[in-house]
C-alpha positions in Angstrom: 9.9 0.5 -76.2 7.8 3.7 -75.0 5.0 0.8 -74.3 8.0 -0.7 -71.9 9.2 2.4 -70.5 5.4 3.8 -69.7 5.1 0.5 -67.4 7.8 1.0 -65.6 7.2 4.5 -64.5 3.7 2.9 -63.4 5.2 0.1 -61.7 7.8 2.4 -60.0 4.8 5.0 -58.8 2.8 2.2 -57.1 5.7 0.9 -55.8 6.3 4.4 -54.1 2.6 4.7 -53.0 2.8 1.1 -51.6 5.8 2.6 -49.7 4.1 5.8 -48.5 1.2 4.1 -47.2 2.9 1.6 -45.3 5.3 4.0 -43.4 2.0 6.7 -43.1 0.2 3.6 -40.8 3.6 2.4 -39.2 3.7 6.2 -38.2 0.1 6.0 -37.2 0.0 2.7 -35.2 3.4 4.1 -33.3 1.7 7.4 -32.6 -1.9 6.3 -31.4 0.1 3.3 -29.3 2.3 5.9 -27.4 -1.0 8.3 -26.8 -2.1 5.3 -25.5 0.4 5.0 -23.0 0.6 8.4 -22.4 -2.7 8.5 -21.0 -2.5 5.3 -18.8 -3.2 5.7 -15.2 -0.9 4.1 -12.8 -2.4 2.6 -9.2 -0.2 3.1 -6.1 -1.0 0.7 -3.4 0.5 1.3 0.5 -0.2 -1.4 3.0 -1.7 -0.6 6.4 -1.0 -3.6 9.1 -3.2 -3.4 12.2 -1.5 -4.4 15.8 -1.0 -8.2 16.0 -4.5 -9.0 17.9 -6.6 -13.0 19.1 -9.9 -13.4 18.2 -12.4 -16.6 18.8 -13.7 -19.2 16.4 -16.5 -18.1 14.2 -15.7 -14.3 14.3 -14.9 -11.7 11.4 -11.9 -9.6 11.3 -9.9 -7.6 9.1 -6.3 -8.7 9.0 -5.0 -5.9 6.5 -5.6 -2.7 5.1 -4.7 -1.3 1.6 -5.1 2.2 0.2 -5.3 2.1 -3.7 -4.8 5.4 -5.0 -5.3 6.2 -8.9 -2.9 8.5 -10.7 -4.7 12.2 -12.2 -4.3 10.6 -16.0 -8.0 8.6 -15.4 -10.3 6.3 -13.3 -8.5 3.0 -12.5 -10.5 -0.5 -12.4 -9.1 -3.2 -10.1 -10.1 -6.7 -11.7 -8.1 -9.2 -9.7 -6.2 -9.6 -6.3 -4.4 -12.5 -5.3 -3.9 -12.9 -2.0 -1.6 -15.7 0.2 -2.7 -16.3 3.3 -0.1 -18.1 5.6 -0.4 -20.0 9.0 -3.9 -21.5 8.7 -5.2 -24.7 7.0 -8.4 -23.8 4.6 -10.7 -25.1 6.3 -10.2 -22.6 9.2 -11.3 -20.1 6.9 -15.0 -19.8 5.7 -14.4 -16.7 3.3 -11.7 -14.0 2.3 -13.4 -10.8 1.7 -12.1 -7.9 0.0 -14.3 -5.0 1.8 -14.8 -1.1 0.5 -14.0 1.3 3.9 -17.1 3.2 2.9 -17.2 5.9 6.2 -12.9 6.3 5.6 -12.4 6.0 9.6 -9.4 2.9 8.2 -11.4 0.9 10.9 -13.0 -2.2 9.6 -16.7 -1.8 10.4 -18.8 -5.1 10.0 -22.4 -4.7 8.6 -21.7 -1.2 7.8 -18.6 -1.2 5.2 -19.3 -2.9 1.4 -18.4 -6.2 0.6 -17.0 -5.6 -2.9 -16.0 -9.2 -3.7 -15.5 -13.1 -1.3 -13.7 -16.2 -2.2 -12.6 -19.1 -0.4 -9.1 -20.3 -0.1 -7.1 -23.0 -2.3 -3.4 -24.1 -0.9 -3.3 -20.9 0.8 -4.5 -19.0 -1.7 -7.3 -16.7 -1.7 -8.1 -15.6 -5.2 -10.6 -12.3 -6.3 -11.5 -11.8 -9.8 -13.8 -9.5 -11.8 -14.6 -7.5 -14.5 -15.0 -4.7 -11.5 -13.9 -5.3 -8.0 -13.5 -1.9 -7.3 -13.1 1.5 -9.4 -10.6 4.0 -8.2 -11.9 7.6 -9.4 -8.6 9.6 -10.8 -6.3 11.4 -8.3 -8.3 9.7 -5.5 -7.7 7.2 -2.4 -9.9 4.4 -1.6 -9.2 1.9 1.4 -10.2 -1.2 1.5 -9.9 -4.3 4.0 -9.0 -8.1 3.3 -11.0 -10.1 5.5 -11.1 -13.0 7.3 -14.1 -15.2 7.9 -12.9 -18.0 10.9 -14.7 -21.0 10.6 -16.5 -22.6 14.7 -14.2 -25.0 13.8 -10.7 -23.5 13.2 -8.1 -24.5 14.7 -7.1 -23.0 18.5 -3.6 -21.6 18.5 -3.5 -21.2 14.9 -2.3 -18.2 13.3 -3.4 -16.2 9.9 -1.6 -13.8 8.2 -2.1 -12.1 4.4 0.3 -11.0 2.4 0.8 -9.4 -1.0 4.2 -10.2 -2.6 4.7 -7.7 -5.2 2.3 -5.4 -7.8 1.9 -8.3 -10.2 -0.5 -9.9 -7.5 -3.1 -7.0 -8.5 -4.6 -6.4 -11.8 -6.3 -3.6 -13.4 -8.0 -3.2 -16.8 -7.1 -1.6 -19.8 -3.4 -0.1 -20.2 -3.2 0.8 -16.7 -0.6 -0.6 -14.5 0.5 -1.1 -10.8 3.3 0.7 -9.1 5.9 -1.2 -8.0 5.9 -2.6 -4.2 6.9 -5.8 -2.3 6.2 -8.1 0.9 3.0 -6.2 1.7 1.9 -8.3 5.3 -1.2 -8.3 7.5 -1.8 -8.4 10.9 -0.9 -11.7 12.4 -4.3 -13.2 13.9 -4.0 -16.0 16.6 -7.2 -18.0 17.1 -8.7 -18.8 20.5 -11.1 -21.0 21.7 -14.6 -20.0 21.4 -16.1 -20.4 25.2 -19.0 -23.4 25.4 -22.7 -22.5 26.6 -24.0 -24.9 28.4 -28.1 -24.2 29.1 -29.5 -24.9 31.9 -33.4 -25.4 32.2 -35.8 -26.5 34.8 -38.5 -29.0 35.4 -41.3 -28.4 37.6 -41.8 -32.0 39.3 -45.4 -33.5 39.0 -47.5 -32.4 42.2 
Protein backbone atom coordinates (compact mmCIF):
# COMPACT_ATOMS: atom_id res chain seq x y z
CA UNK A 1 0.00 0.00 0.00
CA UNK A 2 2.84 2.62 0.84
CA UNK A 3 4.49 1.05 -2.52
CA UNK A 4 1.00 2.35 -4.18
CA UNK A 5 0.75 5.51 -2.48
CA UNK A 6 4.68 6.49 -3.18
CA UNK A 7 3.64 6.17 -7.05
CA UNK A 8 1.09 8.25 -6.95
CA UNK A 9 2.68 11.16 -5.30
CA UNK A 10 5.38 10.54 -8.24
CA UNK A 11 2.84 10.38 -10.87
CA UNK A 12 1.03 13.48 -9.48
CA UNK A 13 4.57 15.55 -9.30
CA UNK A 14 5.41 14.90 -12.93
CA UNK A 15 2.07 15.54 -13.81
CA UNK A 16 2.46 19.10 -12.19
CA UNK A 17 5.99 19.59 -13.76
CA UNK A 18 4.44 18.50 -17.19
CA UNK A 19 1.89 21.27 -16.38
CA UNK A 20 4.49 24.01 -15.39
CA UNK A 21 6.51 23.53 -18.24
CA UNK A 22 3.88 23.70 -20.75
CA UNK A 23 2.31 26.95 -19.42
CA UNK A 24 6.16 28.50 -18.70
CA UNK A 25 6.71 28.04 -22.92
CA UNK A 26 2.93 29.03 -23.75
CA UNK A 27 4.00 32.12 -21.64
CA UNK A 28 7.16 32.31 -23.44
CA UNK A 29 6.00 31.85 -27.13
CA UNK A 30 3.09 34.59 -26.33
CA UNK A 31 5.68 36.92 -24.89
CA UNK A 32 8.61 36.75 -27.58
CA UNK A 33 5.54 36.73 -30.36
CA UNK A 34 4.10 40.12 -29.02
CA UNK A 35 7.93 41.61 -28.71
CA UNK A 36 7.93 40.63 -31.97
CA UNK A 37 5.21 42.72 -33.03
CA UNK A 38 6.07 45.33 -30.90
CA UNK A 39 9.11 46.03 -32.66
CA UNK A 40 7.63 45.76 -36.29
CA UNK A 41 8.01 48.70 -38.50
CA UNK A 42 5.14 49.92 -40.44
CA UNK A 43 5.74 51.54 -44.24
CA UNK A 44 3.58 54.54 -45.10
CA UNK A 45 3.22 55.02 -48.77
CA UNK A 46 1.67 58.67 -50.32
CA UNK A 47 1.20 58.74 -54.07
CA UNK A 48 2.52 61.72 -56.11
CA UNK A 49 0.59 62.08 -59.75
CA UNK A 50 2.45 64.35 -62.17
CA UNK A 51 0.23 66.70 -64.56
CA UNK A 52 -1.49 64.56 -67.26
CA UNK A 53 1.37 65.07 -70.18
CA UNK A 54 2.00 63.28 -74.42
CA UNK A 55 5.03 61.85 -75.12
CA UNK A 56 6.31 60.08 -78.57
CA UNK A 57 6.98 56.39 -79.32
CA UNK A 58 10.14 55.06 -78.03
CA UNK A 59 10.59 57.55 -75.10
CA UNK A 60 10.98 57.03 -71.22
CA UNK A 61 8.77 58.60 -68.70
CA UNK A 62 7.82 58.43 -65.30
CA UNK A 63 4.05 58.12 -64.89
CA UNK A 64 3.92 58.08 -60.94
CA UNK A 65 5.71 58.95 -57.97
CA UNK A 66 5.55 57.21 -54.51
CA UNK A 67 7.24 58.28 -51.23
CA UNK A 68 7.82 55.16 -48.92
CA UNK A 69 8.46 56.29 -45.60
CA UNK A 70 9.55 53.62 -42.74
CA UNK A 71 8.28 53.98 -39.23
CA UNK A 72 11.29 54.91 -36.19
CA UNK A 73 10.76 50.99 -34.85
CA UNK A 74 13.50 49.79 -37.74
CA UNK A 75 14.71 49.63 -41.44
CA UNK A 76 11.91 48.46 -43.73
CA UNK A 77 12.64 46.11 -46.94
CA UNK A 78 10.31 46.45 -49.90
CA UNK A 79 10.33 42.83 -51.68
CA UNK A 80 7.36 43.12 -54.16
CA UNK A 81 5.11 45.77 -55.93
CA UNK A 82 2.41 44.98 -58.09
CA UNK A 83 1.46 47.35 -60.31
CA UNK A 84 -1.73 47.60 -62.98
CA UNK A 85 -1.22 49.48 -65.65
CA UNK A 86 -4.52 50.47 -67.64
CA UNK A 87 -5.10 51.92 -71.23
CA UNK A 88 -2.27 50.34 -73.16
CA UNK A 89 -1.92 46.83 -74.76
CA UNK A 90 1.68 45.12 -73.65
CA UNK A 91 3.21 45.31 -76.37
CA UNK A 92 3.25 49.20 -76.25
CA UNK A 93 5.33 48.80 -73.30
CA UNK A 94 8.98 47.61 -73.46
CA UNK A 95 9.66 47.74 -69.60
CA UNK A 96 8.10 48.95 -66.18
CA UNK A 97 10.79 50.26 -64.11
CA UNK A 98 10.62 50.91 -60.53
CA UNK A 99 13.45 53.80 -60.24
CA UNK A 100 15.30 55.22 -56.78
CA UNK A 101 14.96 59.39 -56.95
CA UNK A 102 18.59 59.45 -55.88
CA UNK A 103 19.21 63.56 -56.05
CA UNK A 104 15.36 63.97 -54.06
CA UNK A 105 14.43 66.95 -56.65
CA UNK A 106 10.74 64.31 -57.12
CA UNK A 107 11.69 64.95 -60.78
CA UNK A 108 12.35 61.74 -62.71
CA UNK A 109 15.88 62.17 -64.02
CA UNK A 110 16.85 59.51 -66.84
CA UNK A 111 20.54 58.27 -66.75
CA UNK A 112 21.06 59.85 -63.46
CA UNK A 113 18.41 58.23 -60.95
CA UNK A 114 18.89 54.21 -60.01
CA UNK A 115 17.06 51.57 -61.57
CA UNK A 116 16.23 49.52 -58.54
CA UNK A 117 14.25 46.71 -60.28
CA UNK A 118 12.36 46.24 -64.41
CA UNK A 119 9.73 43.82 -65.59
CA UNK A 120 7.61 43.56 -68.43
CA UNK A 121 3.85 43.51 -68.44
CA UNK A 122 1.38 40.48 -68.36
CA UNK A 123 -2.63 41.33 -68.86
CA UNK A 124 -1.84 44.58 -67.61
CA UNK A 125 0.12 43.67 -65.05
CA UNK A 126 3.50 44.74 -64.25
CA UNK A 127 4.93 42.57 -61.55
CA UNK A 128 8.39 43.51 -59.27
CA UNK A 129 9.82 41.02 -56.97
CA UNK A 130 12.85 40.56 -54.83
CA UNK A 131 14.55 39.60 -51.95
CA UNK A 132 15.49 43.63 -51.91
CA UNK A 133 13.89 46.07 -54.14
CA UNK A 134 14.58 48.78 -52.07
CA UNK A 135 15.49 49.33 -48.14
CA UNK A 136 13.86 52.17 -46.36
CA UNK A 137 16.29 53.27 -43.38
CA UNK A 138 13.92 53.83 -40.12
CA UNK A 139 12.15 57.15 -39.69
CA UNK A 140 13.24 58.08 -43.29
CA UNK A 141 11.54 58.99 -46.83
CA UNK A 142 12.67 57.61 -50.05
CA UNK A 143 10.90 58.46 -53.53
CA UNK A 144 10.86 56.46 -56.07
CA UNK A 145 9.35 56.55 -59.73
CA UNK A 146 7.37 53.77 -61.77
CA UNK A 147 8.38 53.96 -65.16
CA UNK A 148 7.39 53.56 -68.46
CA UNK A 149 9.45 52.26 -71.29
CA UNK A 150 7.11 53.00 -74.86
CA UNK A 151 7.84 50.72 -77.29
CA UNK A 152 8.63 52.64 -81.55
CA UNK A 153 5.84 50.73 -82.07
CA UNK A 154 3.08 51.65 -79.55
CA UNK A 155 0.14 52.52 -80.31
CA UNK A 156 -0.68 56.50 -81.39
CA UNK A 157 -3.53 57.79 -79.31
CA UNK A 158 -3.17 55.30 -76.68
CA UNK A 159 -3.21 56.16 -73.17
CA UNK A 160 -1.21 54.55 -69.95
CA UNK A 161 -1.92 54.99 -66.64
CA UNK A 162 -0.61 53.05 -63.19
CA UNK A 163 -2.26 52.47 -60.36
CA UNK A 164 -1.88 50.82 -57.00
CA UNK A 165 -5.25 49.58 -55.50
CA UNK A 166 -4.63 49.15 -51.96
CA UNK A 167 -1.41 48.26 -49.36
CA UNK A 168 -1.66 44.57 -50.10
CA UNK A 169 -0.18 45.38 -53.66
CA UNK A 170 3.25 46.06 -51.72
CA UNK A 171 5.18 43.64 -49.74
CA UNK A 172 7.88 43.92 -47.23
CA UNK A 173 9.92 41.37 -45.34
CA UNK A 174 9.88 40.15 -42.07
CA UNK A 175 6.85 41.26 -39.60
CA UNK A 176 6.63 44.51 -41.06
CA UNK A 177 3.54 45.72 -42.66
CA UNK A 178 1.95 48.40 -44.96
CA UNK A 179 -0.24 51.23 -43.90
CA UNK A 180 -3.44 51.19 -45.15
CA UNK A 181 -4.21 53.30 -48.51
CA UNK A 182 -6.36 52.86 -51.71
CA UNK A 183 -6.75 53.85 -55.62
CA UNK A 184 -3.19 55.28 -55.69
CA UNK A 185 -3.20 56.58 -59.76
CA UNK A 186 -0.49 57.83 -62.15
CA UNK A 187 -0.28 60.38 -64.56
CA UNK A 188 -2.32 59.63 -67.59
CA UNK A 189 0.21 59.41 -70.55
CA UNK A 190 -1.25 59.80 -74.25
CA UNK A 191 1.12 58.48 -76.93
CA UNK A 192 1.95 60.48 -80.10
CA UNK A 193 3.40 59.75 -83.12
CA UNK A 194 7.06 59.64 -83.36
CA UNK A 195 8.01 62.13 -86.45
CA UNK A 196 9.71 60.08 -89.56
CA UNK A 197 13.37 61.08 -90.86
CA UNK A 198 13.63 60.81 -94.12
CA UNK A 199 17.66 61.32 -95.30
CA UNK A 200 18.52 62.78 -98.03
CA UNK A 201 21.97 62.21 -99.74
CA UNK A 202 23.63 63.28 -102.89
CA UNK A 203 25.37 61.80 -105.88
CA UNK A 204 27.97 63.55 -107.65
CA UNK A 205 27.11 62.53 -111.46
CA UNK A 206 30.04 60.94 -113.50
CA UNK A 207 32.12 63.75 -115.36
Amino acid sequence: MAHLSWLYRKLLYGKKIRLALFFGMAFLLLFFAGTANAFAGTLTVTNISPPSLSTEQGTVVAGEILQLHASPENTITVTGMKVIISGARDSDLNLVKLVKDVNGNNSFDNGVDQILASTTTAGGVAEFSAPNIISIAANTTETIFVVFEISNSATVGATIQSSLPDQSYITVSDTDVVAPFSNYYGTVITIEDKPDTLLVSQLAPPT
